[in-house]
C-alpha positions as CSV (number, residue, x, y, z in Angstrom):
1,X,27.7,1.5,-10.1
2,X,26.6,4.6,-12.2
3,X,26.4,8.0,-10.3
4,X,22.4,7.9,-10.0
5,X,22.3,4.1,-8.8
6,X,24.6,5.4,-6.2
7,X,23.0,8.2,-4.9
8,X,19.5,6.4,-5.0
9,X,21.3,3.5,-2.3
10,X,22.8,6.3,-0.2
11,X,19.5,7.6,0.3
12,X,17.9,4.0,0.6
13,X,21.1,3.2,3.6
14,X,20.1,6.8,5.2
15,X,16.3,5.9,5.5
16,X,16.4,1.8,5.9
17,X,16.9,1.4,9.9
18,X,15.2,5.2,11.2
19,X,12.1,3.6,9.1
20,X,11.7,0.6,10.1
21,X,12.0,2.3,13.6
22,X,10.0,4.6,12.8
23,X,7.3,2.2,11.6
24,X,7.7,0.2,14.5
25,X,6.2,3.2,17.1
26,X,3.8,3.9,14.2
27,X,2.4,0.4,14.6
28,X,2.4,1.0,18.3
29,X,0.8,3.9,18.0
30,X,-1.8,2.9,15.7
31,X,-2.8,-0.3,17.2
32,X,-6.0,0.6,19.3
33,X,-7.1,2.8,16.1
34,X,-5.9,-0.9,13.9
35,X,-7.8,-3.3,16.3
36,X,-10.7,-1.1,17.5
37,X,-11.2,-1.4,13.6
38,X,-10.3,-5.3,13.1
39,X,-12.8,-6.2,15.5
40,X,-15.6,-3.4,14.4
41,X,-14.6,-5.1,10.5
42,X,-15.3,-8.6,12.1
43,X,-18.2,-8.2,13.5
44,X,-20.4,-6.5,10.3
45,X,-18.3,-9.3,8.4
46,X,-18.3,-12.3,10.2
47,X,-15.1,-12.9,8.5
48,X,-11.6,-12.8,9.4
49,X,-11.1,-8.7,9.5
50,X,-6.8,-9.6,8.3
51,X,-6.8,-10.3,4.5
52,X,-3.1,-10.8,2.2
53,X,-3.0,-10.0,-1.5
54,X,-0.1,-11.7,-3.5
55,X,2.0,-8.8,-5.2
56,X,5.2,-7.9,-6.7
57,X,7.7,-7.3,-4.2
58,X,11.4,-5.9,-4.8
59,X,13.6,-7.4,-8.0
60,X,10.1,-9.7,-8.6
61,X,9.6,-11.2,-5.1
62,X,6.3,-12.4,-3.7
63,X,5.2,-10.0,-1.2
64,X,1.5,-11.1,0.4
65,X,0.8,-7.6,1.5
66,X,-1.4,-7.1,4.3
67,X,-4.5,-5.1,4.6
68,X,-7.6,-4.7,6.7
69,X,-10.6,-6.5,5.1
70,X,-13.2,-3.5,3.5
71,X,-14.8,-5.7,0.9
72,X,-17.5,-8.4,1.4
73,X,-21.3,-9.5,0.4
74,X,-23.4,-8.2,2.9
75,X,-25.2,-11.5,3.6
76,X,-22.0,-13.2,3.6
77,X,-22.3,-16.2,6.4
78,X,-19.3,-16.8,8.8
79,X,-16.5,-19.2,7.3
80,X,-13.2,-20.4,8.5
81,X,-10.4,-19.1,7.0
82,X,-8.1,-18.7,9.6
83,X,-6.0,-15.4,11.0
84,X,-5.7,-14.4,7.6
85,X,-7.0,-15.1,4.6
86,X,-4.4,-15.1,1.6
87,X,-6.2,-13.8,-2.0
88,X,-4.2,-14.4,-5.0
89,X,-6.0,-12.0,-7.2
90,X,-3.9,-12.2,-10.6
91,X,-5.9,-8.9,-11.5
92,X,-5.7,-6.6,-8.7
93,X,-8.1,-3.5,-8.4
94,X,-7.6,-2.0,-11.5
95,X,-9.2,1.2,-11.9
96,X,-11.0,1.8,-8.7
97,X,-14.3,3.5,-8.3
98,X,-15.7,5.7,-5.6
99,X,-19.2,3.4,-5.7
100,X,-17.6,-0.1,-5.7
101,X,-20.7,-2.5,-4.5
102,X,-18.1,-4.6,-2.4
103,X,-17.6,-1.6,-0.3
104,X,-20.8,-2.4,1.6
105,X,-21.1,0.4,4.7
106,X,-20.2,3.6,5.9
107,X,-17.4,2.3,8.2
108,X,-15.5,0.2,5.1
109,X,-15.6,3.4,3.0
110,X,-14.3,5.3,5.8
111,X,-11.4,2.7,6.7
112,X,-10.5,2.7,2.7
113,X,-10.9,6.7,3.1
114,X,-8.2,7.7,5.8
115,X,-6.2,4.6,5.0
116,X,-6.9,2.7,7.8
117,X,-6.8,-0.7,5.9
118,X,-3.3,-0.1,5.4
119,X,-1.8,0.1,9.1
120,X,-0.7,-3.7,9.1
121,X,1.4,-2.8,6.4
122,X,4.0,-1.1,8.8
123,X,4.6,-4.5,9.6
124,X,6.1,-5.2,6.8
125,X,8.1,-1.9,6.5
126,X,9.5,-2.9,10.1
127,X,10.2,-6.5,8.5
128,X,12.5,-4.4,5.7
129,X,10.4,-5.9,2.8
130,X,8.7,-2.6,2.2
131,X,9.6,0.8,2.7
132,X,7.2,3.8,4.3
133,X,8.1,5.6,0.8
134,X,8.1,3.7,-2.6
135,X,5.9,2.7,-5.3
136,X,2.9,1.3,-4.4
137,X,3.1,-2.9,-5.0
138,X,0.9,-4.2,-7.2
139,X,0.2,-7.6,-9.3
140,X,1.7,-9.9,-11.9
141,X,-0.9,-8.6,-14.5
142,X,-1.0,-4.9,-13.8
143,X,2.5,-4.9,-14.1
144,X,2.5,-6.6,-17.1
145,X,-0.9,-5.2,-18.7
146,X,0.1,-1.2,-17.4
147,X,4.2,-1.1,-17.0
148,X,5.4,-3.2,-19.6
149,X,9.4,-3.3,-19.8
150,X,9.4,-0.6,-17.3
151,X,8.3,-2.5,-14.6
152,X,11.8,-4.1,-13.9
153,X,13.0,-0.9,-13.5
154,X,10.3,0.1,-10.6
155,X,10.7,-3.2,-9.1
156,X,14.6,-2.2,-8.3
157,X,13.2,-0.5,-5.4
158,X,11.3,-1.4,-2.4
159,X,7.2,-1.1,-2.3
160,X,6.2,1.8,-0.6
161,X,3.5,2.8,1.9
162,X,3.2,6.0,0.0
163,X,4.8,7.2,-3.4
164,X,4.2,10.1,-5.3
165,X,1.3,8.5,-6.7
166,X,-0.4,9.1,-3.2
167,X,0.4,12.3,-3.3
168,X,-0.6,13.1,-6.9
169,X,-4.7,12.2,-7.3
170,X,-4.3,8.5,-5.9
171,X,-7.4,7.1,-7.0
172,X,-7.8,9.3,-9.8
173,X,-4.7,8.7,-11.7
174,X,-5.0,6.4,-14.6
175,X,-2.5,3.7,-15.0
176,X,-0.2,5.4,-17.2
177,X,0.2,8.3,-14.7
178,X,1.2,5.8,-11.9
179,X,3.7,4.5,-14.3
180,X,5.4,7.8,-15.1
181,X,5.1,9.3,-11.3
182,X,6.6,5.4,-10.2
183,X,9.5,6.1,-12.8
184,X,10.1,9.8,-11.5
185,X,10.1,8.6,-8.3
186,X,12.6,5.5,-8.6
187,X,14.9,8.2,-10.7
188,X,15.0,10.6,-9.0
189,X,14.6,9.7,-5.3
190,X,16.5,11.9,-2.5
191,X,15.9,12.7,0.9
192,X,14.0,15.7,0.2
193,X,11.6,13.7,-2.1
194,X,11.3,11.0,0.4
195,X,10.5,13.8,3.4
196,X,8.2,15.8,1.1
197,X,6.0,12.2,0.1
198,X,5.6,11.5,3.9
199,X,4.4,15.1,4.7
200,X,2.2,14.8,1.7
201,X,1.1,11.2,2.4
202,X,-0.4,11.9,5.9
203,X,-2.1,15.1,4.8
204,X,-4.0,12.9,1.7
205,X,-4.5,10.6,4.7
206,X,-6.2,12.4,7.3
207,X,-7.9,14.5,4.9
208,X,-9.4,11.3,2.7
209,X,-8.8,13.4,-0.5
210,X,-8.7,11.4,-4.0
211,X,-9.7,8.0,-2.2
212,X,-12.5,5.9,-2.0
């Protein structure tokens, strides 16, 4: 194992069981904010509030990430889709704008805002198939369309809650900006990175900076 390779999996070994701990009282934590939400999201809905996207996981897995459900036609009737309903969107988001019409109310934009969509994803950091810091996971076709032969590389590490891409513009990075900040981060990672991306992260969150 080269010198860099090993210093990246001390840091990953150091991190993997205080996160998912960690992430673990988060989720506790969160969960009035996380169902308060669920059921303020089902109601204006009508839907299932618990959504999954199919994305890219570590080494090329299928990770069905979840999220809180912010996007729907207003005059959508109610339909049965279960707990969850699983979206394979080959696509993704793309380039994401700050007047999407499928955002369609004050409490979805603020929920996308602060991040509140993404609380269920601490399950999956307490599950070990994501990490609180790492690139952010995305699709077959962004990866392919946006990262090209580097993808492989960023898919060596685990998906993150937060990268440096959330702590950099988020929203208003272009593609080949998340690519280069995904590469600096999977290069150079080290506890200091990881403890300044957290600290960052939860400032961007709370203040609702660079998202929409």
């Amino acid at each position: 194992m080269r010198e860099g390779s090993a210093g990246r999996a001390s840091v990953l070994s150091l991190t993997e069981l205080p996160e998912r701990l960690g992430a673990a009282a988060a989720l506790v934590a969160t969960s009035p904010v996380l169902f308060l939400s669920a059921a303020a999201i089902a109601v204006l809905s009508r839907q299932t509030p618990w959504i999954a996207h199919r994305r890219v996981g570590q080494r090329g897995n299928t990770l069905w990430m979840l999220k809180l459900r912010t996007m729907w036609e207003p005059k959508t009737q109610a339909r049965g889709a279960g707990w969850v309903e699983y979206i394979d969107d080959g696509a993704g988001p793309e380039q994401k704008t700050p007047d999407d019409p499928r955002v369609p109310n004050a409490f979805a934009r603020f929920c996308r805002r602060h991040s509140i969509d993404e609380l269920p994803q601490l399950l999956h950091v307490v599950r070990g198939e994501m990490s609180l810091v790492g690139p952010r996971p995305l699709t077959e076709q962004e990866l392919r369309r946006h990262y090209g032969a580097d993808a492989a590389e960023v898919l060596e590490a685990k998906p993150g809650l937060a990268g440096l891409c959330q702590i950099s513009g988020r929203n208003r990075l272009s593609y080949q900006q998340r690519r280069q900040l995904d590469l600096q981060l999977v290069r150079r990672r080290s506890l200091r990175m990881y403890g300044r991306i957290l600290i960052g992260a939860l400032v961007e969150v709370f203040s609702g900076a660079n998202s929409w």
